[in-house]
Each structure stands twice: as C-alpha cells, then as structure tokens.
Rosetta silent file (secondary structure, phi, psi, omega in degrees, C-alpha in Angstrom):
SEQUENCE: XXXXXXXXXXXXXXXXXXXXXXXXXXXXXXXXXXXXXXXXXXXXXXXXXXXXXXXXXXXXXXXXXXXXXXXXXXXXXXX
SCORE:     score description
SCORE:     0.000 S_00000001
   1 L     0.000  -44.231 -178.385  102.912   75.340   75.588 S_00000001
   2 H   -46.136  -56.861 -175.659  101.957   79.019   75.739 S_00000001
   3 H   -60.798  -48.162 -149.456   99.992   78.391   79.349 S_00000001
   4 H   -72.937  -25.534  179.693  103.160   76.152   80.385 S_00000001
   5 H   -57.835  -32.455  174.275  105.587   79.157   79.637 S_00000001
   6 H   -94.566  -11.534  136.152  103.340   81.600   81.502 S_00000001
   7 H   -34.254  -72.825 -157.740  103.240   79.465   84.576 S_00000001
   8 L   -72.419    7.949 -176.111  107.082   78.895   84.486 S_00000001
   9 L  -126.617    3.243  150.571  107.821   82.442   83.979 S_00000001
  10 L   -58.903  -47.128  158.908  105.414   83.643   86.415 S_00000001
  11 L   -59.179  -58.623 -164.739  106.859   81.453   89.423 S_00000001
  12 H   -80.540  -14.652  178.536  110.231   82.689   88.299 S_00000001
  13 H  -105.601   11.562  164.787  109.243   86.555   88.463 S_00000001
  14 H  -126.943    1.529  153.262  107.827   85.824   91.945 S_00000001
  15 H   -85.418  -38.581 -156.665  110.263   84.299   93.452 S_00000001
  16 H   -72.483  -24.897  147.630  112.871   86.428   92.017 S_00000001
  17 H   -12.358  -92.370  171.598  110.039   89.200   93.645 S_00000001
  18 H   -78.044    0.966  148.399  110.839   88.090   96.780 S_00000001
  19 H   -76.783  -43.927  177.087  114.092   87.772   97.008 S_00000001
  20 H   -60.320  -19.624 -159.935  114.719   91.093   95.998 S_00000001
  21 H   -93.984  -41.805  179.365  112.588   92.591   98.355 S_00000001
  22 H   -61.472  -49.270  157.332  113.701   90.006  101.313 S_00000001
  23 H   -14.349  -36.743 -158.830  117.415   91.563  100.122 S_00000001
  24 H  -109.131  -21.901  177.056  116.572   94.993  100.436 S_00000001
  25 H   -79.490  -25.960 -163.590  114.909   94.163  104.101 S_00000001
  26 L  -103.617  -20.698 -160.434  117.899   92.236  105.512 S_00000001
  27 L  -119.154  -33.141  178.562  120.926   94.212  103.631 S_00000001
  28 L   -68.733 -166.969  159.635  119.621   97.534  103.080 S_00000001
  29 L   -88.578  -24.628 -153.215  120.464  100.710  105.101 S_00000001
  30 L   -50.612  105.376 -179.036  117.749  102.188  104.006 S_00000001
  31 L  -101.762   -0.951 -171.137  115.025  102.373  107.116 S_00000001
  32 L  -101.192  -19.804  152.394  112.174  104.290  105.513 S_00000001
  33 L   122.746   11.837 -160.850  111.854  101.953  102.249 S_00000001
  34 H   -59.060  -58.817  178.245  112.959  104.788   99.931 S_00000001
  35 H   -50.072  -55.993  161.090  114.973  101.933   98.033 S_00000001
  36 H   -34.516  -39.933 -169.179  112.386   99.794   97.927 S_00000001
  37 H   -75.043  -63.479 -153.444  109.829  102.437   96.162 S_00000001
  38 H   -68.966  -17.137 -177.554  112.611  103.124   93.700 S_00000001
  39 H   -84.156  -35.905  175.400  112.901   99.477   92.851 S_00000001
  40 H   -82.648  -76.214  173.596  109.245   99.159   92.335 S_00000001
  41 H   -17.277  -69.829 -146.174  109.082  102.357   89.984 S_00000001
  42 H   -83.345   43.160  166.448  111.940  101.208   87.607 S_00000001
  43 H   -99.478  -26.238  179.490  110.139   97.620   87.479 S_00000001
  44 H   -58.244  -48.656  165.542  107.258   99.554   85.605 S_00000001
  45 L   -40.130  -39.310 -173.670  110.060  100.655   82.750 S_00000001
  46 L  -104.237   -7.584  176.656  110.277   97.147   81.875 S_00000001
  47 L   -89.761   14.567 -179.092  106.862   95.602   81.978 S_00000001
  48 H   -96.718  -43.015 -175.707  105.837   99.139   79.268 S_00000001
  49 H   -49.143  -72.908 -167.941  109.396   97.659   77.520 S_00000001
  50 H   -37.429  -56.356 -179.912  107.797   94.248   77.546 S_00000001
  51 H   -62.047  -16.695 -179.429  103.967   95.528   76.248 S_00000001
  52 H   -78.513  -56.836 -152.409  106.286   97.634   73.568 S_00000001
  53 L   -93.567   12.066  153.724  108.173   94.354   72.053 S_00000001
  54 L  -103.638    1.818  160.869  104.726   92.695   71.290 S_00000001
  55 L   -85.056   12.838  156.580  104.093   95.012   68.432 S_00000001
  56 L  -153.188   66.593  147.391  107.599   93.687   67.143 S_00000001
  57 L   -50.134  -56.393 -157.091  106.955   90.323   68.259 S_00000001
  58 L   -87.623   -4.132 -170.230  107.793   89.139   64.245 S_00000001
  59 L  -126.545  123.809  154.990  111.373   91.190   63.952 S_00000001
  60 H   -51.829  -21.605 -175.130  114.467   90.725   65.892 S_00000001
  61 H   -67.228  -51.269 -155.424  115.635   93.719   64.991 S_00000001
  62 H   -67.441  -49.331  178.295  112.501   95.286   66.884 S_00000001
  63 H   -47.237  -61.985 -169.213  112.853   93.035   70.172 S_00000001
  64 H   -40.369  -70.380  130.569  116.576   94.179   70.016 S_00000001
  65 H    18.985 -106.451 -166.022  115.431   97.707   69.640 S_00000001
  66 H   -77.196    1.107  152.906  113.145   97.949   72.566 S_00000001
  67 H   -54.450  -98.708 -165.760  115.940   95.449   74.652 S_00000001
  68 H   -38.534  -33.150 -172.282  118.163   97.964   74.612 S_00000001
  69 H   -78.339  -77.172 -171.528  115.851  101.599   74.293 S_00000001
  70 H   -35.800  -31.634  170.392  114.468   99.669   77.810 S_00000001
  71 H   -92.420  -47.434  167.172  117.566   99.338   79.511 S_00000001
  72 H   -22.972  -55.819  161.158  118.777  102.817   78.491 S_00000001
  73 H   -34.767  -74.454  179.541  115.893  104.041   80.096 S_00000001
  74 H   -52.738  -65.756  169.805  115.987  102.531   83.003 S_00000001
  75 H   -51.748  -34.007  154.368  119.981  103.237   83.648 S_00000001
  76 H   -23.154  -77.034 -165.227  118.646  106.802   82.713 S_00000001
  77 H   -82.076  -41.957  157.055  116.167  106.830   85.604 S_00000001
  78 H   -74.899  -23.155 -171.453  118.475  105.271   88.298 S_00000001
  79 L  -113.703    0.000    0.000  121.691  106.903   87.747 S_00000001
C-alpha cells in the first residue's frame, strides 16, 4: 500500500508540475522566468514542511502545527 500511495502521489505532483509551469509559459507576462524561479523557491518551503511533519507523524496536533507554520511561511515569503 505504502509503494501504491507513492506512485499515485508522485504522478499527481508531476502532472500538477507541469501544468503549472505550462501555465506560467502560456499566461504569464513574465518574459525572463522571474515567476517561474519564484515558484520553484516557495515549492522548497513545503517539501522542508513535509520532512518536518514526519517527526509528528503520530499527533494530529503536530501535522496541524507544521500545516499551518508551512503555509504561514510561505504567504510570508510571497507577499
């Protein structure tokens, strides 16, 4: 179950990859890729958020915790 979970959620963060990125080629204005860079940066905030919430793997509390300190963050560093 473990392998099938990391398969299906693997697929799903590489398509959803390339959408964003086909998005940012077809819609932005952006011509130097500036957007792009910045999109790639704040993706790092959530895979340290992810590697964070497996040392509170066993509490809900904790996952909640670093859900939320991880989006803070993030809205931090874009706005």
């Amino acid at each position: 179950m473990l392998l099938l979970f990391f398969m299906v959620f693997a697929a799903l963060k590489l398509i959803s990859d390339t959408i964003l990125e086909l998005s940012l080629l077809f819609f932005s204005k952006d011509s130097e890729g500036k957007a792009l860079n910045s999109v790639r940066k704040g993706s790092v905030i959530y895979v340290i958020g992810g590697a964070c919430s497996l040392f509170s793997v066993q509490f809900i509390f904790g996952l909640g915790s670093v859900f939320i300190a991880t989006n803070v963050v993030a809205l931090i560093y874009f706005f």
